[in-house]
TIBAFI-347087 format. One record per residue (C-alpha): residue number from 1; chain; residue in three letters; x, y, z. Coordinates in Angstrom, 1 decimal. Last residue first. Layout:
<nodes>
+-----+----+-----+--------+--------+--------+
:   i : ch :  aa :      x :      y :      z :
+-----+----+-----+--------+--------+--------+
: NUM :  A : ALA :      X :      Y :      Z :
...
+-----+----+-----+--------+--------+--------+
</nodes>
This chain:
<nodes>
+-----+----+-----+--------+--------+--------+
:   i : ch :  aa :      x :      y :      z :
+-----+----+-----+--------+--------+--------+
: 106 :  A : UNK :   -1.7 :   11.6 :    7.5 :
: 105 :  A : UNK :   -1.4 :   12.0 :    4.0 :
: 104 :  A : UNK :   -3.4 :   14.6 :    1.4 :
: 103 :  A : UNK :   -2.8 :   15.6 :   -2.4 :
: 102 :  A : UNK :   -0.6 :   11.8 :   -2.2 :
: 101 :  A : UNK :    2.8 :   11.1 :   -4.3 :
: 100 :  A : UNK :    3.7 :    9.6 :   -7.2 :
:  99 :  A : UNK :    7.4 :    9.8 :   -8.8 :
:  98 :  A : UNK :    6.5 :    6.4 :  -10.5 :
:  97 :  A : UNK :    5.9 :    4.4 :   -7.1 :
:  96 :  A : UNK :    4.1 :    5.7 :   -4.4 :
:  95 :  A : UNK :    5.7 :    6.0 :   -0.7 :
:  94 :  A : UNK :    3.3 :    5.8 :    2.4 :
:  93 :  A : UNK :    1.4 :    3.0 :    1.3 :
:  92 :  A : UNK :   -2.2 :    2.8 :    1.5 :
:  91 :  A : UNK :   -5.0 :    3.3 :    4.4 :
:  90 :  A : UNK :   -8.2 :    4.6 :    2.5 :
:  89 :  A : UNK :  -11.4 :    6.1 :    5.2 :
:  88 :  A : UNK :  -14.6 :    6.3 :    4.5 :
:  87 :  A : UNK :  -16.8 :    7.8 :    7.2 :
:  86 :  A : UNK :  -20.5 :    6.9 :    6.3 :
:  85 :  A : UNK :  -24.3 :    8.4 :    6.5 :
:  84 :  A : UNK :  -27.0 :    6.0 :    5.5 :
:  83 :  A : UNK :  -29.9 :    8.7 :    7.0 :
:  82 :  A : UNK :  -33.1 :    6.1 :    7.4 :
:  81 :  A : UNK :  -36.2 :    7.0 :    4.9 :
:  80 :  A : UNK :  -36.4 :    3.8 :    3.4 :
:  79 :  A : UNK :  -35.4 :    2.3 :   -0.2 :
:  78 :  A : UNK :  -31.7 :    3.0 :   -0.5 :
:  77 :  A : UNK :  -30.3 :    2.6 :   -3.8 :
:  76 :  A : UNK :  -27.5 :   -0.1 :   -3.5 :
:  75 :  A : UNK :  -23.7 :    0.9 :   -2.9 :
:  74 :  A : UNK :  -21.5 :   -1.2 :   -5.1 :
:  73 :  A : UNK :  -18.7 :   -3.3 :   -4.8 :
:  72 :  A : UNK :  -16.2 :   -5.5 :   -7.0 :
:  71 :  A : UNK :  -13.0 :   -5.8 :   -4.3 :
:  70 :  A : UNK :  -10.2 :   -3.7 :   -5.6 :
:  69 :  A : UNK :  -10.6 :   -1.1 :   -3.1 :
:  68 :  A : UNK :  -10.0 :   -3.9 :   -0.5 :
:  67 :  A : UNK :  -12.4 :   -4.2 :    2.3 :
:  66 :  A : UNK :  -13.4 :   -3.5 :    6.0 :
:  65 :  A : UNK :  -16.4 :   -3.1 :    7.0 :
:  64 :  A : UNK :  -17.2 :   -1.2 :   10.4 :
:  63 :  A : UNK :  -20.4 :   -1.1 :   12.9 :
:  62 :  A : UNK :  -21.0 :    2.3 :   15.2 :
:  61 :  A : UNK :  -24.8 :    1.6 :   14.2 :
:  60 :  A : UNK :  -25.0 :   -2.0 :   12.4 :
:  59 :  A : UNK :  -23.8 :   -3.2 :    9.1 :
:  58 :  A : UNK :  -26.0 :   -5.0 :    6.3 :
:  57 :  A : UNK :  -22.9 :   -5.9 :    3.8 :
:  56 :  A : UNK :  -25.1 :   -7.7 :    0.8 :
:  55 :  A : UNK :  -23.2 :  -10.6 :   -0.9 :
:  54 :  A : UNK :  -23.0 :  -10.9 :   -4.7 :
:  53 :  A : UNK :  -22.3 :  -14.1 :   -6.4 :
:  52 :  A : UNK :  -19.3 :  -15.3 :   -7.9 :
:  51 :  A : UNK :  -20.0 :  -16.6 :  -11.4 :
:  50 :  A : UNK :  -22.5 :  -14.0 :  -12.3 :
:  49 :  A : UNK :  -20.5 :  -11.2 :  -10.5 :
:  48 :  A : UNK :  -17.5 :  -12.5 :  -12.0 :
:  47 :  A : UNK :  -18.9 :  -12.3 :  -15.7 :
:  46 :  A : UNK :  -20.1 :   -8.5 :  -14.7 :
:  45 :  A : UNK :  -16.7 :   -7.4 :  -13.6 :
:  44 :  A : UNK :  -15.1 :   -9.1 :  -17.0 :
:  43 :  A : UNK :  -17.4 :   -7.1 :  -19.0 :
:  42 :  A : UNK :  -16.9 :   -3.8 :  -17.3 :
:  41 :  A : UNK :  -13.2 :   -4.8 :  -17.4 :
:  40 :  A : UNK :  -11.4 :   -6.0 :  -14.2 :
:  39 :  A : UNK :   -8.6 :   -4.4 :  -12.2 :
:  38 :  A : UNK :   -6.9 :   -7.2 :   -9.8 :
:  37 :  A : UNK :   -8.6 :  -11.2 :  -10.1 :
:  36 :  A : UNK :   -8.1 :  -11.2 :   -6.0 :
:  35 :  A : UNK :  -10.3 :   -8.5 :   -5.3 :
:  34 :  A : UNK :  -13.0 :  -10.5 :   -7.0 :
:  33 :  A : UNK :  -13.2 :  -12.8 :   -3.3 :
:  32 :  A : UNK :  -16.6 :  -12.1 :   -2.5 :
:  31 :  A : UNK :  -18.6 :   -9.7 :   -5.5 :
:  30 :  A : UNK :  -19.7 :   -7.0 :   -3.1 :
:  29 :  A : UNK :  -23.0 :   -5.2 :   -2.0 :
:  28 :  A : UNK :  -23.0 :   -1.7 :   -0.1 :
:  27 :  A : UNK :  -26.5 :   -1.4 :    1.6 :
:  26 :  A : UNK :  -28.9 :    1.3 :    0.7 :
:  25 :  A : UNK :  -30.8 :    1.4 :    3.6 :
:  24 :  A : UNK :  -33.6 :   -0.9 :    2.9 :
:  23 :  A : UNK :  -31.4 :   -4.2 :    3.9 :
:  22 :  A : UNK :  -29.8 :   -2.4 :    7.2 :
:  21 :  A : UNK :  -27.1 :    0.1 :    7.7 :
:  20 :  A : UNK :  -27.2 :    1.5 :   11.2 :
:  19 :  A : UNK :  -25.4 :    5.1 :   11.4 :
:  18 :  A : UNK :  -22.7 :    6.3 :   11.6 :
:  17 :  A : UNK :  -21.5 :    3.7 :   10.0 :
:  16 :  A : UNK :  -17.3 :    3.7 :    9.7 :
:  15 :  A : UNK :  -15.9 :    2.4 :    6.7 :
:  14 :  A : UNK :  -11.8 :    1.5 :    6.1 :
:  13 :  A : UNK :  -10.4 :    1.0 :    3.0 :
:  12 :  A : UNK :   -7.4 :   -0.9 :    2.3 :
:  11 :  A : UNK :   -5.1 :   -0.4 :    0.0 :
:  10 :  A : UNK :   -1.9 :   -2.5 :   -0.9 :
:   9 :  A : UNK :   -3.3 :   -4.1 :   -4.6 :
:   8 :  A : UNK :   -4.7 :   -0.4 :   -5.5 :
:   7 :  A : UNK :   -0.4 :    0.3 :   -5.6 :
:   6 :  A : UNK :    0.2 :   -2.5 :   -7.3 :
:   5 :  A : UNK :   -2.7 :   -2.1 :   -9.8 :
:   4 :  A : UNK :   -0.8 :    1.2 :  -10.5 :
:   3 :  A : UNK :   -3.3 :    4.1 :  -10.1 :
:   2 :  A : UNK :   -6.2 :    5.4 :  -11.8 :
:   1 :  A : UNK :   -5.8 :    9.0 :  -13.3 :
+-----+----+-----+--------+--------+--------+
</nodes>
């Protein structure tokens, strides 16, 4: 089940690095601004990619990112031997439309 686009429209996700992130360790990489064209097509999320460009989020030890679920990202294969270990966390609204409701809530 995927959710409204309204409701993917109000999350935000919050990543904690544990540990340091660099350019070998698997960085997550992002389409800048694609968040703003809401829930795109495999076609349409490759087309934004090419006229968008892709950024690479290299984070540091203790470092956070902070996006929008909706933002075009991936996580890229890591190439060195470094741990890429990652507390993920998805702030949304407390009521959900449609009779919704969250498993888990803080």
């Amino acid at each position: 089940m995927q959710p409204p686009e309204t409701v993917l429209q109000e999350l935000v996700a919050v990543r904690l690095h544990i540990d340091e992130c660099g350019a070998d360790d698997g960085p997550l990489k992002v389409v800048p601004g694609s968040h703003q064209a809401g829930r795109l097509g495999a076609q349409a999320a490759l087309n934004a990619r090419d006229n968008l460009g892709e950024a690479i989020c290299t984070v540091g030890k203790g470092g956070v990112l902070i996006l929008r679920p909706l933002l075009l990202h991936a996580s890229s294969k890591a190439n060195g031997s470094s741990r890429r270990r990652v507390l993920h966390f998805v702030f949304g609204p407390g009521m959900l439309p449609y009779g919704l409701r969250w498993q888990h809530a803080v």
